[in-house]
PLY file of the C-alpha trace (Angstrom):
ply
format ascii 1.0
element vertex 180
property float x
property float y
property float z
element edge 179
property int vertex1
property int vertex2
end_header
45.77 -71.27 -22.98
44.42 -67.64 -23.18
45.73 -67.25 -19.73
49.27 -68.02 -21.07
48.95 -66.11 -24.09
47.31 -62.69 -22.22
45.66 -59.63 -23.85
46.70 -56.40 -25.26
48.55 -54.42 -22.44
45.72 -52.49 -21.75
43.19 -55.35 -20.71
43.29 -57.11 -17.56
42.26 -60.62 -18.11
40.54 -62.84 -15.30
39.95 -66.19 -15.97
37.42 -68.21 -14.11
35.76 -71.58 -14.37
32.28 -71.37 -13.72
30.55 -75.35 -13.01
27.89 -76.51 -15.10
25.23 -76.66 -12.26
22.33 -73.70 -12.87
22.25 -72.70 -9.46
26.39 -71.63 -9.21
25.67 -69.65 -12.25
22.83 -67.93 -10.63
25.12 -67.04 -7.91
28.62 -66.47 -9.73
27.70 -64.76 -12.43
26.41 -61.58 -11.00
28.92 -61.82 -8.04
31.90 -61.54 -10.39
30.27 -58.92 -12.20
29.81 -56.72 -9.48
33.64 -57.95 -8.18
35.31 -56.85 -12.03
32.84 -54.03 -12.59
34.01 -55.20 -16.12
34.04 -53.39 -19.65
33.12 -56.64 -20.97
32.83 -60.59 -19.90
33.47 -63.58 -22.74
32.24 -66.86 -21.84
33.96 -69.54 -23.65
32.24 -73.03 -23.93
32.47 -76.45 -25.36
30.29 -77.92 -27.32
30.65 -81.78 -28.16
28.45 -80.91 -31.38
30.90 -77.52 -32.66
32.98 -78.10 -35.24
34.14 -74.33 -35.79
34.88 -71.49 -33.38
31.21 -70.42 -32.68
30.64 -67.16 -32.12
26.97 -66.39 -30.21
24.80 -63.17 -30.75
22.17 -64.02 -28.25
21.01 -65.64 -24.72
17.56 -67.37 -24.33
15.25 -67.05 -20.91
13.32 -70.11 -21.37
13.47 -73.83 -22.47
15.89 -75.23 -19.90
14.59 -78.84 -19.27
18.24 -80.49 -19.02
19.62 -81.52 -15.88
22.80 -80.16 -14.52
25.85 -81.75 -12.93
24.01 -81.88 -9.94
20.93 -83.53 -11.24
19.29 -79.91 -10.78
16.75 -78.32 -12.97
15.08 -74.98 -12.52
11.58 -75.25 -11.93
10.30 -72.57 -13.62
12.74 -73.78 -16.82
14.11 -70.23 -17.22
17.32 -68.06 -16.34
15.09 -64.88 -14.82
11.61 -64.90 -14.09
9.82 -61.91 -16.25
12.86 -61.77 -18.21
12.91 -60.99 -21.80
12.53 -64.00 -24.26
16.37 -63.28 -26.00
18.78 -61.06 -25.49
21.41 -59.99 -27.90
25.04 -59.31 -27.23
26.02 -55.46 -28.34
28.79 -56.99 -29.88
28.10 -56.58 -33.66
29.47 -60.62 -33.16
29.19 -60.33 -37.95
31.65 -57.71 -37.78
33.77 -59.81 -35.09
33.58 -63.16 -37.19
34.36 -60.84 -40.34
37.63 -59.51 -39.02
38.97 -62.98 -37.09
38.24 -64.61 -40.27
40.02 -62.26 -41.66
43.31 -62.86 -40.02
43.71 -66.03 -41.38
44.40 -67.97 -38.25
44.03 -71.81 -39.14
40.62 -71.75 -37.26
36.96 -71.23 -38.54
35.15 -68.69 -36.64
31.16 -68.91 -37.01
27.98 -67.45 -36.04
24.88 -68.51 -34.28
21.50 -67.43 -32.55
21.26 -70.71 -30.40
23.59 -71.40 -27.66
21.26 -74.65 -26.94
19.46 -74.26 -24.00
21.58 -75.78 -21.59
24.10 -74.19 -18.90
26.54 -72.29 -22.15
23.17 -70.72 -23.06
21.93 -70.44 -19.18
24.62 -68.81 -18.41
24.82 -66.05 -21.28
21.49 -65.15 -20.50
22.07 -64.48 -16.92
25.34 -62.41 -18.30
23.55 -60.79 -20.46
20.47 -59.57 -18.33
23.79 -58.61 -15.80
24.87 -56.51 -17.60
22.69 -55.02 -20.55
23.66 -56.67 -23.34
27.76 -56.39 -22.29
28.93 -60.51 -22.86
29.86 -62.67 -25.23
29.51 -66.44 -25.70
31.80 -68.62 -27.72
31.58 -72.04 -28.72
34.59 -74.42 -29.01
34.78 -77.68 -30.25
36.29 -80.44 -27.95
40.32 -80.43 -27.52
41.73 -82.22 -31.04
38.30 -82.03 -33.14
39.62 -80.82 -34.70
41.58 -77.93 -32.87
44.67 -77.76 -30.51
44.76 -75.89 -27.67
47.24 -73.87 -29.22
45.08 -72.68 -31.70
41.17 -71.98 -29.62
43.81 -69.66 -27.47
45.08 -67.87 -30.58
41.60 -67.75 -31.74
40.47 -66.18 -28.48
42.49 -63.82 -28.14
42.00 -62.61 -31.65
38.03 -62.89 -31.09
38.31 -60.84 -27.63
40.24 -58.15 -29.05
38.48 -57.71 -32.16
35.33 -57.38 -29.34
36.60 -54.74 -27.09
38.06 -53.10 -30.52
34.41 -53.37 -32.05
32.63 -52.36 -28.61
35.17 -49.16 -28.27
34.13 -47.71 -31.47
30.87 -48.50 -31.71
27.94 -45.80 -30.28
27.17 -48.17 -27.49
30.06 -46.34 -25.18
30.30 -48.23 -21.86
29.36 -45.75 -19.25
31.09 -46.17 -15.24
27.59 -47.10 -13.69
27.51 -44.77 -10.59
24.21 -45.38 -7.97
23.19 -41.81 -7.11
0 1
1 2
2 3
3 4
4 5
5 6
6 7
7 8
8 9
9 10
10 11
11 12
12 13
13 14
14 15
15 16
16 17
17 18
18 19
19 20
20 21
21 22
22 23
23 24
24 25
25 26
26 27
27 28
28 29
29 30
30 31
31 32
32 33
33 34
34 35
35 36
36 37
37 38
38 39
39 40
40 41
41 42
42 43
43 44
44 45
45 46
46 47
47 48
48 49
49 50
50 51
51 52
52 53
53 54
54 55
55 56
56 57
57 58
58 59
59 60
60 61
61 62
62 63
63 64
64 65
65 66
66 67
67 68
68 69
69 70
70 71
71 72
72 73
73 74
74 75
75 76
76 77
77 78
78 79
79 80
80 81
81 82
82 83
83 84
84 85
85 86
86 87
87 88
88 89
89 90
90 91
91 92
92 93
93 94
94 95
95 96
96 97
97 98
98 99
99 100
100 101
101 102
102 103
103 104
104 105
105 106
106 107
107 108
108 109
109 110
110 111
111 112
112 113
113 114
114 115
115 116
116 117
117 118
118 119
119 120
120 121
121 122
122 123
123 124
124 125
125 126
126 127
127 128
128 129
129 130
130 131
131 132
132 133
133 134
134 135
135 136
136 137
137 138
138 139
139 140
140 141
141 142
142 143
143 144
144 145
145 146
146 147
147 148
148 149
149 150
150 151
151 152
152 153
153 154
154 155
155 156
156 157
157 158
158 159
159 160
160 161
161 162
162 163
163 164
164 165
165 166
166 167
167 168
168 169
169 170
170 171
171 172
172 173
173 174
174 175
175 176
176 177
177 178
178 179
């Protein structure tokens, strides 16, 4: 639905769907950020249990005991070995769910520190640890519980643009990362 609905003209959108197996995340998620070199990446997933637009400030390391579509788990039960317990997004995601909410689209917008511990939060933490802190996560409810698709892509694009609007004036300037 985003897809239809696009970005601002100044934002190239690419839209991929990443499987819920932890070992395609492990190798998708830093391939497409070194692919995009990208200002920012929004993951976008559903959660049988959301009832609002779920907005996520941080990824986890450890926990991950749930099997994946593949009937994988990781032994060690974390994204990165080493890694730091949690990560937060530098997305102010307050200001973010302030503003959406503030459009009055017919669509609750929400925040959380939990992603759950399964592939949505799996996979925020490897984005995260990619890229210092430059994702975002967002939980949707199922299709119909009670939103259309019609209105999670309005919602997402609102969300996304009030992200790259709050990440372009914030101090945290996004630097081209150059290897000298």
């Amino acid at each position: 639905e985003l897809e239809k609905l696009g970005l601002r003209d100044d934002v190239d959108l690419h839209v991929y769907e990443i499987p819920v197996e932890y070992q395609a995340v492990q190798r998708l998620i830093p391939a497409l950020w070194k692919k995009h070199s990208p200002q920012l990446v929004v993951h976008v997933g559903v959660s049988g249990m959301a009832t609002t637009v779920t907005l996520e400030k941080c990824g986890h390391n450890v926990g991950y005991k749930g099997l994946d579509n593949c009937r994988f788990c990781p032994g060690s039960q974390c994204c990165v070995e080493g890694g730091p317990e949690c990560i937060d997004s530098i997305i102010d995601m307050d200001t973010v769910c302030k503003r959406v909410s503030a459009l009055e689209l017919d669509v609750t917008v929400t925040i959380s520190k939990d992603a759950g511990r399964y592939l949505c939060d799996f996979t925020y933490y490897t984005s995260l640890y990619q890229s210092r802190g430059r994702s975002a996560f967002v939980h949707v409810p199922p299709l119909g519980k009670p939103y259309t698709a019609e209105q999670l892509g309005r919602a997402l694009q609102a969300i996304i643009e009030e992200m790259l609007d709050v990440l372009e004036h914030s101090g945290e300037k996004i630097n081209c990362q150059h290897e000298h």
